[in-house]
MOPAC internal coordinates of N, CA, C and O (Angstrom, degrees):
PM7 1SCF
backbone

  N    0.0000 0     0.00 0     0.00 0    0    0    0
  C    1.4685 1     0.00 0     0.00 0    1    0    0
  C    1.5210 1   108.82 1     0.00 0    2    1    0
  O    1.2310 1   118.91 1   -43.47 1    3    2    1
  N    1.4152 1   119.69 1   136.53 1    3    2    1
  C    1.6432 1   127.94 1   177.58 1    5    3    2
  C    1.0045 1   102.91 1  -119.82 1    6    5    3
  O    1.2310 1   114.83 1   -45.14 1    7    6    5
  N    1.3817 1   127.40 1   134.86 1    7    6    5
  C    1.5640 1   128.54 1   155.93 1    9    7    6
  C    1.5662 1   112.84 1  -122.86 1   10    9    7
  O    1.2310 1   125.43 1   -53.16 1   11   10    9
  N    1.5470 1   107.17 1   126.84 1   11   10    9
  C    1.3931 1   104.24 1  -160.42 1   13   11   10
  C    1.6178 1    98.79 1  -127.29 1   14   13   11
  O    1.2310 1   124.22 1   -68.86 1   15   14   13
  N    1.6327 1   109.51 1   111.14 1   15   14   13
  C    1.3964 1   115.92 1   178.60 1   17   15   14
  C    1.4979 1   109.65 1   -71.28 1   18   17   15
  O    1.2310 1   120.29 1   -15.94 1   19   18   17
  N    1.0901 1   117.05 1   164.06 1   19   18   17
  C    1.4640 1   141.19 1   165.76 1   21   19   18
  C    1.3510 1   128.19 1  -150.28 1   22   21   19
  O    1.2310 1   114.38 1   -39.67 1   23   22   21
  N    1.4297 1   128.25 1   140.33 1   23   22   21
  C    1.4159 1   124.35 1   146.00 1   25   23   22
  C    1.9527 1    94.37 1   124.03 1   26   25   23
  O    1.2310 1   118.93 1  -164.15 1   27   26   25
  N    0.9901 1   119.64 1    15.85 1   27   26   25
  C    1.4857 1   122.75 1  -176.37 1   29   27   26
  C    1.9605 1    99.36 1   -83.26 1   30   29   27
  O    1.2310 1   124.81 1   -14.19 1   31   30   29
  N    0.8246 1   108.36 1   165.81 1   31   30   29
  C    1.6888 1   108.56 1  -164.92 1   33   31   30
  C    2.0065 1   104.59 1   179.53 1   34   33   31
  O    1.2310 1   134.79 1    -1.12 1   35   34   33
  N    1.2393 1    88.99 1   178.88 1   35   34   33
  C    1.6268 1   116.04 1   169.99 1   37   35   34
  C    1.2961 1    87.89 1   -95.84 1   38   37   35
  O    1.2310 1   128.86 1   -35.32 1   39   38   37
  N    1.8325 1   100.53 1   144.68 1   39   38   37
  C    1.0278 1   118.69 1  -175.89 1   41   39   38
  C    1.6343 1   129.46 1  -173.88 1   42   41   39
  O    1.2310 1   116.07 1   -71.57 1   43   42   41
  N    1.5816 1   125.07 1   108.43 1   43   42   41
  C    1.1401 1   105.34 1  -170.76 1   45   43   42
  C    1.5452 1   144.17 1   -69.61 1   46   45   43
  O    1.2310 1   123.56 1    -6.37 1   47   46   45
  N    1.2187 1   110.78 1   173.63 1   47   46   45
  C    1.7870 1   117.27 1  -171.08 1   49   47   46
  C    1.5014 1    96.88 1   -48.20 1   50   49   47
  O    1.2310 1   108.00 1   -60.36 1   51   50   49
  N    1.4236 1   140.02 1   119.64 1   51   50   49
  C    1.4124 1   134.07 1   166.98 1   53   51   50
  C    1.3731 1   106.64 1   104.40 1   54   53   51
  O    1.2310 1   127.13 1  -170.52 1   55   54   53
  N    1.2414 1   103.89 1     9.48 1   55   54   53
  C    1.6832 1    99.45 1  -176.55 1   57   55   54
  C    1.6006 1   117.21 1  -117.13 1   58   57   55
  O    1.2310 1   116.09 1    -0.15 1   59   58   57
  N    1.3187 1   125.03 1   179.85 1   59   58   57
  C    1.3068 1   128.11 1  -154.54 1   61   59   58
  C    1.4517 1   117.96 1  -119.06 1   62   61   59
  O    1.2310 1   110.68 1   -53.13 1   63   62   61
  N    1.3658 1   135.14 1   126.87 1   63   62   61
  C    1.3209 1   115.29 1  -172.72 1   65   63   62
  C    1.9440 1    89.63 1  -131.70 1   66   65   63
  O    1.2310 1   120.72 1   -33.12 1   67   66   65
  N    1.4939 1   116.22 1   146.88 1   67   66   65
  C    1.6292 1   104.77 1   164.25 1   69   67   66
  C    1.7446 1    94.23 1  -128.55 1   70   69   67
  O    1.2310 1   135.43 1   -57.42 1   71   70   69
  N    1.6863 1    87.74 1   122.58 1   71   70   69
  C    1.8775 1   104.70 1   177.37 1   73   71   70
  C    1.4975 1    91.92 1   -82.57 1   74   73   71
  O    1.2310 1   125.16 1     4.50 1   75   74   73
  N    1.4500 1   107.70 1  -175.50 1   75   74   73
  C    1.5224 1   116.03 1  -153.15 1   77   75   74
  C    1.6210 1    97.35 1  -155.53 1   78   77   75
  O    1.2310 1   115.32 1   -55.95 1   79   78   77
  N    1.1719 1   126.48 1   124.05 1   79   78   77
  C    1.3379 1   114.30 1   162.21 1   81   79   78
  C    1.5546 1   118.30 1  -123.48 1   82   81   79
  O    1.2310 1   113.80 1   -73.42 1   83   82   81
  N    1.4058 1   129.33 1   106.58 1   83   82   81
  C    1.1321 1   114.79 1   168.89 1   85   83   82
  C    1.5437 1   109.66 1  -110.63 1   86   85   83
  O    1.2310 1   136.61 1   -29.23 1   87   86   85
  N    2.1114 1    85.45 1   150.77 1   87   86   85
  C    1.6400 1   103.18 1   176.82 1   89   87   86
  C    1.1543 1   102.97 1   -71.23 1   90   89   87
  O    1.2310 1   135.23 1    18.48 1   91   90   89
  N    1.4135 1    88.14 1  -161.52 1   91   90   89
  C    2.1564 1   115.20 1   175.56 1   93   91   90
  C    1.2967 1    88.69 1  -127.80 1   94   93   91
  O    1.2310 1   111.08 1   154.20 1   95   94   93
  N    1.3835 1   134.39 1   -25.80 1   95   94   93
  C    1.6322 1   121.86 1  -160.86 1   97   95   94
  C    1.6382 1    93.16 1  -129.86 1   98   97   95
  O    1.2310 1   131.80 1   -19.16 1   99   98   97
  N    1.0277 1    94.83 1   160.84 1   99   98   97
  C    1.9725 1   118.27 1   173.47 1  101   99   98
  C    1.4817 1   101.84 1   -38.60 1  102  101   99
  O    1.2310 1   118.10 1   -69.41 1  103  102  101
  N    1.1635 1   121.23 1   110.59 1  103  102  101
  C    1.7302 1   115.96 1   171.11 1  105  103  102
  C    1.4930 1    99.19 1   -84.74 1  106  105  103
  O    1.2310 1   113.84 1  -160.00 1  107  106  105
  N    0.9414 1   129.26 1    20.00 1  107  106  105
  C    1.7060 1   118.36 1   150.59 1  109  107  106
  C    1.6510 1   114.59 1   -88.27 1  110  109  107
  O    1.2310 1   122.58 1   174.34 1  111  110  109
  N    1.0653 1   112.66 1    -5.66 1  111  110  109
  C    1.4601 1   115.21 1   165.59 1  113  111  110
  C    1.0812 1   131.83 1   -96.48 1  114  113  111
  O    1.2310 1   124.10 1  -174.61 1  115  114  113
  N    1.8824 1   109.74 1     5.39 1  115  114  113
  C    1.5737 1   121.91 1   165.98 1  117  115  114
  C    1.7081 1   102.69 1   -80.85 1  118  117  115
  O    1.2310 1   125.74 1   -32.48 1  119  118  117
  N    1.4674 1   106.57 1   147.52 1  119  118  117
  C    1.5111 1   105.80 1   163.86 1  121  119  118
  C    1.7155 1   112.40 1   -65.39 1  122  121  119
  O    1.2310 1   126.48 1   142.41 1  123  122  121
  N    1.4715 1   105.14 1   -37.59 1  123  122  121
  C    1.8024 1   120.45 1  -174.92 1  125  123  122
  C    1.2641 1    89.97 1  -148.59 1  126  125  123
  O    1.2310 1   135.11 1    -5.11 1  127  126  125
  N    1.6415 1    88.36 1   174.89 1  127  126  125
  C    1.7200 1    94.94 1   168.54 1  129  127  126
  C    1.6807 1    85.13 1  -142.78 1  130  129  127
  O    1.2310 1   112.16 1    12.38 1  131  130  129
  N    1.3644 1   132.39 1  -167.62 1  131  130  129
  C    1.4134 1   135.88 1   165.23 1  133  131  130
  C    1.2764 1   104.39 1   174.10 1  134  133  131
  O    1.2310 1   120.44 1   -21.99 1  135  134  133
  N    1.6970 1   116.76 1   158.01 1  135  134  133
  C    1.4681 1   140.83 1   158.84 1  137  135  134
  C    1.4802 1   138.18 1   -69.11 1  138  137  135
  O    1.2310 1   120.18 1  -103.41 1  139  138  137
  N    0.6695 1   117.27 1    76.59 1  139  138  137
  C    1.6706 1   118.31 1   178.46 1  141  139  138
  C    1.1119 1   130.42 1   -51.24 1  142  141  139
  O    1.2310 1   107.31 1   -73.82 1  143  142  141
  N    0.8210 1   141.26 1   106.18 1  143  142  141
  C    2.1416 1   109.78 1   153.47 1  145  143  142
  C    1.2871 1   112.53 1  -107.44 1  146  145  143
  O    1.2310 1   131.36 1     9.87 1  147  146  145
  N    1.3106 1    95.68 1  -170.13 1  147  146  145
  C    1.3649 1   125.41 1  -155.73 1  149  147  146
  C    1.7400 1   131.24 1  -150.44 1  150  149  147
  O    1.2310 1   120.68 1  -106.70 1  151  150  149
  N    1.5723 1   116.31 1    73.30 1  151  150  149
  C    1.1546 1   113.59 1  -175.69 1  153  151  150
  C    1.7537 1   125.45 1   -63.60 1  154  153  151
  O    1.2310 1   122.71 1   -30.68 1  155  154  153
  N    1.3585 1   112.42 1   149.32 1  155  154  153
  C    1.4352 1   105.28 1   171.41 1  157  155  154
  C    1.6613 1   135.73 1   -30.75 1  158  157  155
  O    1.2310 1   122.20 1   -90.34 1  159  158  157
  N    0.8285 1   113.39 1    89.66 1  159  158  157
  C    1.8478 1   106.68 1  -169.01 1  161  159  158
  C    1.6712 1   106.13 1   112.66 1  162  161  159
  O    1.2310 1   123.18 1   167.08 1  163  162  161
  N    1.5403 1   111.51 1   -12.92 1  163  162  161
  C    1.4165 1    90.55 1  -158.00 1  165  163  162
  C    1.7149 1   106.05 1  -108.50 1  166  165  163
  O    1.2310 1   111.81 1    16.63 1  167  166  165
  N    1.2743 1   133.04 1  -163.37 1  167  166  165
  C    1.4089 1   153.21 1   167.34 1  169  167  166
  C    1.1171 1    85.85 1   -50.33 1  170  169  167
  O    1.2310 1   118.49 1   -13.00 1  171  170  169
  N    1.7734 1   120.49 1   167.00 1  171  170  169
  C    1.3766 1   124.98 1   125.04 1  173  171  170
  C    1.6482 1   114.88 1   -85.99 1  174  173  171
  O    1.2310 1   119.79 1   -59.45 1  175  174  173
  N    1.0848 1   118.01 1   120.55 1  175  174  173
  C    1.5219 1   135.55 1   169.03 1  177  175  174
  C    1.6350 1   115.50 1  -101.30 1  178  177  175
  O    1.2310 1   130.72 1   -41.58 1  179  178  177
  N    1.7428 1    96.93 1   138.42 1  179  178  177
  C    1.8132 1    88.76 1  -177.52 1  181  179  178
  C    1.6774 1   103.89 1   -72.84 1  182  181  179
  O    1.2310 1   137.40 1    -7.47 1  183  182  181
  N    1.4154 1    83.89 1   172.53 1  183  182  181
  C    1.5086 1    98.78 1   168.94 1  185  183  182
  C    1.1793 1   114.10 1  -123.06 1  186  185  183
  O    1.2310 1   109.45 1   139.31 1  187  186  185
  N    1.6580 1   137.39 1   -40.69 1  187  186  185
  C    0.9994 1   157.05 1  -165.46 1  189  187  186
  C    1.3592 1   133.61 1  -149.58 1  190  189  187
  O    1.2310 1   113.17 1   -77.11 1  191  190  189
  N    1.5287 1   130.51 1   102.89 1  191  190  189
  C    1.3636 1   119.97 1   179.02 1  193  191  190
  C    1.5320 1   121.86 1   -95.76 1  194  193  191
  O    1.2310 1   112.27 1    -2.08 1  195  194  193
  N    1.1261 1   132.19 1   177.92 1  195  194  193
  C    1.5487 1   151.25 1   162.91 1  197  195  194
  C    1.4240 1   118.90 1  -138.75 1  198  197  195
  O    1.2310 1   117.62 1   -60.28 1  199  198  197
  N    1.2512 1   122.14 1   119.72 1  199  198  197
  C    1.8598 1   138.67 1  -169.75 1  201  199  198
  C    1.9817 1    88.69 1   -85.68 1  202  201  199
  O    1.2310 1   133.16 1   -20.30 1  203  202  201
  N    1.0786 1    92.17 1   159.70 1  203  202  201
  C    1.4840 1   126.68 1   166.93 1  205  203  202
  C    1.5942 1    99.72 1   -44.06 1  206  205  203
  O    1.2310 1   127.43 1   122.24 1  207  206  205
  N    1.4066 1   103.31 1   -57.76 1  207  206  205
  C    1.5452 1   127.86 1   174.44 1  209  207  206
  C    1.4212 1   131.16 1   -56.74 1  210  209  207
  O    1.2310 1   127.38 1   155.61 1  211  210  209
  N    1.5258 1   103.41 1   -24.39 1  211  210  209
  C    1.4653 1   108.13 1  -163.76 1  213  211  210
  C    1.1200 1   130.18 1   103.76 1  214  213  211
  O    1.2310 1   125.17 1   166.55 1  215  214  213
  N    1.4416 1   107.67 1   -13.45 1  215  214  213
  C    1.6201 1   113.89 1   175.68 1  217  215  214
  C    1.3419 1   110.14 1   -85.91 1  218  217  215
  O    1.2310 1   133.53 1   -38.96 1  219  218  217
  N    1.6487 1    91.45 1   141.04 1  219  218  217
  C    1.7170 1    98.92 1  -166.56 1  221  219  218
  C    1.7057 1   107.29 1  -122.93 1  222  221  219
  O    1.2310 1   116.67 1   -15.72 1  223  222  221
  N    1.0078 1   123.93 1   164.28 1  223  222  221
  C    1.6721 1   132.26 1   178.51 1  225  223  222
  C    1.1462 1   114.63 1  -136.52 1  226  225  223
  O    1.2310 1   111.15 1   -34.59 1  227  226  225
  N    1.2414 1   134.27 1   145.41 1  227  226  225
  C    1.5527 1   136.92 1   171.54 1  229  227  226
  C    1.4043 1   114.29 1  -139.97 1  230  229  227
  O    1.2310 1   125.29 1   -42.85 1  231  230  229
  N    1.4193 1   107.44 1   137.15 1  231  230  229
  C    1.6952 1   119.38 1   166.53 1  233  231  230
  C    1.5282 1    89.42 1   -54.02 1  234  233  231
  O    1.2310 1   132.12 1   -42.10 1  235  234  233
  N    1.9045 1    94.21 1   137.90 1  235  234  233
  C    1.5353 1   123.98 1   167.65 1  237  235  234
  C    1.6923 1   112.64 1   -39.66 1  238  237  235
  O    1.2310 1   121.66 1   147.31 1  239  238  237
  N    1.2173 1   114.43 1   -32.69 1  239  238  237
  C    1.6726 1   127.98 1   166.11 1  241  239  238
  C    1.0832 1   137.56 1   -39.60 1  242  241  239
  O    1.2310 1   133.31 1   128.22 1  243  242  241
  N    1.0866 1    91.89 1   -51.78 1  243  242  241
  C    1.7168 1   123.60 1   179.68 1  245  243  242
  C    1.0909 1   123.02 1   -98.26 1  246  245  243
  O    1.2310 1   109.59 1   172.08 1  247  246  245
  N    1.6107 1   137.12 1    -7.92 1  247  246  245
  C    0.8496 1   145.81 1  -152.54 1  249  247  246
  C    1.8220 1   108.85 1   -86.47 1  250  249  247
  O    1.2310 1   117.32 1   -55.48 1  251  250  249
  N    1.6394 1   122.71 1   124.52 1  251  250  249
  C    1.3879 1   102.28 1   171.81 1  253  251  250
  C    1.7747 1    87.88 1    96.63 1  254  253  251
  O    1.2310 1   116.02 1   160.02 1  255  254  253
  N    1.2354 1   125.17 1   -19.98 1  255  254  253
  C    1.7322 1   124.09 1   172.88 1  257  255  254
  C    1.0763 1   125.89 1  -122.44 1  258  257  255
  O    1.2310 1   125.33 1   163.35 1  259  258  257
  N    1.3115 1   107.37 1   -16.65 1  259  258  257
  C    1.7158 1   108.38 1  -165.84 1  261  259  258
  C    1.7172 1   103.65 1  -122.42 1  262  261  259
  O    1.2310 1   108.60 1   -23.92 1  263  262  261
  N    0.9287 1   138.92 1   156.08 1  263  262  261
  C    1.5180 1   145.06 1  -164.32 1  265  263  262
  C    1.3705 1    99.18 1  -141.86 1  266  265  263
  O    1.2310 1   114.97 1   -56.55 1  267  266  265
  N    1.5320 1   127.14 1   123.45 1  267  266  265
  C    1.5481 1   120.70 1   163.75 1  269  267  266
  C    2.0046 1    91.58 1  -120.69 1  270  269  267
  O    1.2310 1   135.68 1   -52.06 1  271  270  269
  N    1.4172 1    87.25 1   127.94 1  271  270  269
  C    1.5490 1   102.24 1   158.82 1  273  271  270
  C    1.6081 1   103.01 1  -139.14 1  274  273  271
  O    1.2310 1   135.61 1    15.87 1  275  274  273
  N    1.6782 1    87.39 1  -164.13 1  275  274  273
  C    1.1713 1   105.49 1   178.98 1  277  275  274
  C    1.5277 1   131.29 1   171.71 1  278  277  275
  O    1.2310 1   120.42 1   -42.27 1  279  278  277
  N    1.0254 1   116.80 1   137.73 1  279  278  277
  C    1.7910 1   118.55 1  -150.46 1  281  279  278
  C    1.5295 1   103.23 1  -101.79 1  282  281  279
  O    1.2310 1   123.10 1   -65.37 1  283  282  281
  N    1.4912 1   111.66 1   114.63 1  283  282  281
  C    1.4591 1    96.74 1  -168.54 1  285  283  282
  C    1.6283 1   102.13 1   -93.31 1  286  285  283
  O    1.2310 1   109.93 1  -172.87 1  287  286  285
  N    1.6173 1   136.51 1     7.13 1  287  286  285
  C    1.1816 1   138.76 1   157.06 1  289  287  286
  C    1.7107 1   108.60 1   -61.01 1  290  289  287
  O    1.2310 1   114.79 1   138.05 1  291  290  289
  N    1.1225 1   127.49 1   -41.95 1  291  290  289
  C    1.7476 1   130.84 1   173.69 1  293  291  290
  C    1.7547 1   109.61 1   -93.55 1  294  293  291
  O    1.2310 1   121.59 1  -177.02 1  295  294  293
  N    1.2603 1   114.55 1     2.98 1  295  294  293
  C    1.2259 1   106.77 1  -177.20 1  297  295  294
  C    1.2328 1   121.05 1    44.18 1  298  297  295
  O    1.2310 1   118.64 1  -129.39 1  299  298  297
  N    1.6306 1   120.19 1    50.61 1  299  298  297
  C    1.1806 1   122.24 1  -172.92 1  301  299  298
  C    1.4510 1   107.32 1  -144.53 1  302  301  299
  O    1.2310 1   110.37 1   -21.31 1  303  302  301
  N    1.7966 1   135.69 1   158.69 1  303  302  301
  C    0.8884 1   145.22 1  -126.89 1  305  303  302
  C    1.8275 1    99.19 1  -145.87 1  306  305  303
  O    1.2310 1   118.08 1   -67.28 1  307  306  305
  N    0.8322 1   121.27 1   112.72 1  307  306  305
  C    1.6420 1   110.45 1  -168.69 1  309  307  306
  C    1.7327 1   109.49 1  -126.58 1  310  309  307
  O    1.2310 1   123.17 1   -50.47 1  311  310  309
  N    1.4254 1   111.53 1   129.53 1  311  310  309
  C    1.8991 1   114.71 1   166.86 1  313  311  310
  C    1.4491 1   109.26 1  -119.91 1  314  313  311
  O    1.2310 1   125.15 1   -84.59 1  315  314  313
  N    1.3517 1   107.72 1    95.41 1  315  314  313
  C    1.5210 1   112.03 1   159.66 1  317  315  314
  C    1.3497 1   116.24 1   -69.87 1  318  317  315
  O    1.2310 1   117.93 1   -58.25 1  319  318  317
  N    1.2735 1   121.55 1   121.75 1  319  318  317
  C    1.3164 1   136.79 1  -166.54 1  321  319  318
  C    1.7087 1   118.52 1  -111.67 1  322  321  319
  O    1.2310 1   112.27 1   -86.66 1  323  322  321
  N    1.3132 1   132.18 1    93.34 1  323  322  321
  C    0.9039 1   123.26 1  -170.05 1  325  323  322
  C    1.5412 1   131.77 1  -120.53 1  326  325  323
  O    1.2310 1   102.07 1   -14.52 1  327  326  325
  N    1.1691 1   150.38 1   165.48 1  327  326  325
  C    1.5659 1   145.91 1  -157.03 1  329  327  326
  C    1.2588 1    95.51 1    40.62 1  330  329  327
  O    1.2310 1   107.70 1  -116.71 1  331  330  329
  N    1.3088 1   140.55 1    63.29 1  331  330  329
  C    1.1599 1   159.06 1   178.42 1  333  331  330
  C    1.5825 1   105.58 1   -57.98 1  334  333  331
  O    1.2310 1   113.12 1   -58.41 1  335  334  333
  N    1.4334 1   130.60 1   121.59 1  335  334  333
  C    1.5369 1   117.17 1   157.20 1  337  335  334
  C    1.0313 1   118.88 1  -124.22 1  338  337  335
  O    1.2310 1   122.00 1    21.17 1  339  338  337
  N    1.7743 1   113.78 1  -158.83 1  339  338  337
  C    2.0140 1    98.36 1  -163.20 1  341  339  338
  C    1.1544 1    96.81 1   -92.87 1  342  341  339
  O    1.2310 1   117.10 1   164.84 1  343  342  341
  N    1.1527 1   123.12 1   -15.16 1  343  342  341
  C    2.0308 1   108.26 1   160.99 1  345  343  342
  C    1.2625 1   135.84 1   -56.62 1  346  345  343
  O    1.2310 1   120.69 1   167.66 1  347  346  345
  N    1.4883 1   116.28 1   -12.34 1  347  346  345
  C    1.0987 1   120.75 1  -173.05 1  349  347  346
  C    1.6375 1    93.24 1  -100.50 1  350  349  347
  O    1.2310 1   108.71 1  -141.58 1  351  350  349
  N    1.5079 1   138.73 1    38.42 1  351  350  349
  C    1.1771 1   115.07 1  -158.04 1  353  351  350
  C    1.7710 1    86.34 1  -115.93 1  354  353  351
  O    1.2310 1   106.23 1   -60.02 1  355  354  353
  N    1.0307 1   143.19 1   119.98 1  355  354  353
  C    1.2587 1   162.41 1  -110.06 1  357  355  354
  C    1.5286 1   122.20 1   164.73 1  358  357  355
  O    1.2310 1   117.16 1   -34.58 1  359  358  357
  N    2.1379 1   123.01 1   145.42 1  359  358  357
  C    0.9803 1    91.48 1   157.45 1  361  359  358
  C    1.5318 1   117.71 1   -83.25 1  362  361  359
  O    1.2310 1   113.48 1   -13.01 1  363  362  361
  N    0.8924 1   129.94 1   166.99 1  363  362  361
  C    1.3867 1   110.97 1   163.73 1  365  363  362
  C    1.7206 1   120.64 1  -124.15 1  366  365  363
  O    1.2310 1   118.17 1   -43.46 1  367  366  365
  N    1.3762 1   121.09 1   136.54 1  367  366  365
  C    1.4672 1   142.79 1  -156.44 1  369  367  366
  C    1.6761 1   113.71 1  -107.63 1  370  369  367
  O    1.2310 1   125.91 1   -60.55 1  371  370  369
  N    1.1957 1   106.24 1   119.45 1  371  370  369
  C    1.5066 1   103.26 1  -173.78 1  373  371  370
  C    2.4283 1    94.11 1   -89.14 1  374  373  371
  O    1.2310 1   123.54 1   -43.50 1  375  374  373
  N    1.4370 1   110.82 1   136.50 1  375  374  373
  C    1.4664 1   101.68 1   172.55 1  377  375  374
  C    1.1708 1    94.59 1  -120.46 1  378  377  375
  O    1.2310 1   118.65 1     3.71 1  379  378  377
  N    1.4486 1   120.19 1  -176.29 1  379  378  377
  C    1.4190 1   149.17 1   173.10 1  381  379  378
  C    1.2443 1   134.36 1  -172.46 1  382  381  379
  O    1.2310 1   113.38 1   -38.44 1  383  382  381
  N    1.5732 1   130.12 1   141.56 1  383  382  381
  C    1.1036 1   120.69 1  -153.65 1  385  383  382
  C    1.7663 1    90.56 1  -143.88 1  386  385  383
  O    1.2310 1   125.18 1   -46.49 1  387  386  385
  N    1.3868 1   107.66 1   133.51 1  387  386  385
  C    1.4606 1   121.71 1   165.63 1  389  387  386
  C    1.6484 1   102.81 1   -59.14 1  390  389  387
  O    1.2310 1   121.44 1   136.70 1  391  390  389
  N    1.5806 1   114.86 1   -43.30 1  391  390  389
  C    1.8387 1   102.49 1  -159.32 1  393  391  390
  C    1.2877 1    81.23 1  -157.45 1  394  393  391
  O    1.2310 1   131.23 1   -30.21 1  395  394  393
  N    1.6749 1    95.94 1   149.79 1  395  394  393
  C    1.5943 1   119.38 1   179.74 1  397  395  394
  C    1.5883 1   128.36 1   -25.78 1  398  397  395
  O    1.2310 1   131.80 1   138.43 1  399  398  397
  N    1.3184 1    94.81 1   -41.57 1  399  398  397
  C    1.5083 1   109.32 1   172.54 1  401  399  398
  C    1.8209 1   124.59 1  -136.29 1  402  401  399
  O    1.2310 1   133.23 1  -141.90 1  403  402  401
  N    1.4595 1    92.03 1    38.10 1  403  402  401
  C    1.5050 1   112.62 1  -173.82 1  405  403  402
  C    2.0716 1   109.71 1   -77.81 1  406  405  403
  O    1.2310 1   130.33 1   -11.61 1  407  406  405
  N    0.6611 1    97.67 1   168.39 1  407  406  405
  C    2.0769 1   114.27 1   163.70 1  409  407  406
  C    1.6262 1    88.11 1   -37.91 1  410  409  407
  O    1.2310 1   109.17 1   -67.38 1  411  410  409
  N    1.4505 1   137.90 1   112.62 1  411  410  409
  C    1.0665 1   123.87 1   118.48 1  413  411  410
  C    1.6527 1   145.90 1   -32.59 1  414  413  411
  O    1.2310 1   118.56 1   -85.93 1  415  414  413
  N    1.1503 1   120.34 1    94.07 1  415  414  413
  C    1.7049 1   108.45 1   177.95 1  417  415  414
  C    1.6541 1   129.86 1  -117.56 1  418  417  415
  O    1.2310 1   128.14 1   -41.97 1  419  418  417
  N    1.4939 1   101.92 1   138.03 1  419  418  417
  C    1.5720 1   110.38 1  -147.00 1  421  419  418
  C    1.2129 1   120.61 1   -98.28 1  422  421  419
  O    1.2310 1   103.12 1    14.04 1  423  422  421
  N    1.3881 1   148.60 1  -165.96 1  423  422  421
  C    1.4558 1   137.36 1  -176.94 1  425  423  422
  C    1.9138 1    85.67 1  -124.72 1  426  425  423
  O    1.2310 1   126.99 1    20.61 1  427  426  425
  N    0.8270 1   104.16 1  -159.39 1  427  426  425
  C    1.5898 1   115.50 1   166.97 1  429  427  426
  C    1.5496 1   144.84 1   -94.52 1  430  429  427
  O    1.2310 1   145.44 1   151.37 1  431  430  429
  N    1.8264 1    68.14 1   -28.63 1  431  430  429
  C    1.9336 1    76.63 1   171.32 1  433  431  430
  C    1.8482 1   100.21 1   112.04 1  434  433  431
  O    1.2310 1   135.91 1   -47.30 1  435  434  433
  N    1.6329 1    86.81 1   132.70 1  435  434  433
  C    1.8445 1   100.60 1   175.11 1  437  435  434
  C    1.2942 1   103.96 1  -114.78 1  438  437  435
  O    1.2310 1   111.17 1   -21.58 1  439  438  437
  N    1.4786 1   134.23 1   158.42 1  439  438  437
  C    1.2627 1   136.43 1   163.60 1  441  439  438
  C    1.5723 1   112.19 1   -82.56 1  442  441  439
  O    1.2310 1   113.70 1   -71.48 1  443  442  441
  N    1.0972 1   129.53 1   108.52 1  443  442  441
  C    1.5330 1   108.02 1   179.81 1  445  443  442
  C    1.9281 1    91.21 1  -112.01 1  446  445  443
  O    1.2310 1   117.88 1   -73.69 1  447  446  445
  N    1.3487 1   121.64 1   106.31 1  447  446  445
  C    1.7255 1   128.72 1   159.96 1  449  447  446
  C    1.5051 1   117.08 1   -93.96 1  450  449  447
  O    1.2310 1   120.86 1   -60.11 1  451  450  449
  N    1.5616 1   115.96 1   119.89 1  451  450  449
  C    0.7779 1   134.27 1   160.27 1  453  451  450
  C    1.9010 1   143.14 1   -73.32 1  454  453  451
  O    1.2310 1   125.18 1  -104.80 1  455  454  453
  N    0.7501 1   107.66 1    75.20 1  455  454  453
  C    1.7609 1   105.84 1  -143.71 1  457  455  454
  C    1.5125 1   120.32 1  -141.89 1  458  457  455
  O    1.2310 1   110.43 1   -54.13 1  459  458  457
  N    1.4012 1   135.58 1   125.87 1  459  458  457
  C    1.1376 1   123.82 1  -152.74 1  461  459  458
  C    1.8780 1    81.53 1  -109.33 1  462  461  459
  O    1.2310 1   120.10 1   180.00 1  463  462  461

């Protein structure tokens, strides 16, 4: 399985970026998929999930800015990110999981900088 992010960039305070994750395999055969990041020094922590179903969750953070979908005709995984600030400046990691408590598998990682 490959998951290959896209669309992370420079970007100013209030502004909008949409990352991109595409699989290699049918994302109807993930249980979820979700967004991570990853600050300098820190954990990677999610930010955003998507169910098999469509049901989605978001850190209290993000909430009201950030959008996770995803098109299971392109087999791809999408976070529109919006009112963007420099806290949110992160790499950010598309994951996925066949089963609730299956092998996690990761993309590589986008730069998303926030910065006037």
């Amino acid at each position: 399985v490959q998951l290959v992010e896209s669309g992370g960039g420079l970007v100013q305070p209030g502004g909008s970026l949409r990352l991109s994750c595409a699989a290699s395999t049918n994302i109807l055969n993930f249980h979820a998929m979700a967004w991570y990041r990853q600050f300098p020094g820190k954990q990677r922590d999610v930010v955003a999930a998507i169910s098999r179903d469509d049901v989605t969750s978001y850190i209290d953070s993000v909430k009201g800015r950030f959008t996770i979908s995803k098109d299971n005709a392109r087999n791809t995984v999408f976070l529109q990110m919006n009112s963007l600030k420099p806290e949110d400046t992160a790499v950010y990691y598309c994951q996925a999981r066949f089963h609730p408590y299956g092998t996690d598998y990761w993309g590589e990682g986008t730069l998303v900088t926030v910065s006037s």
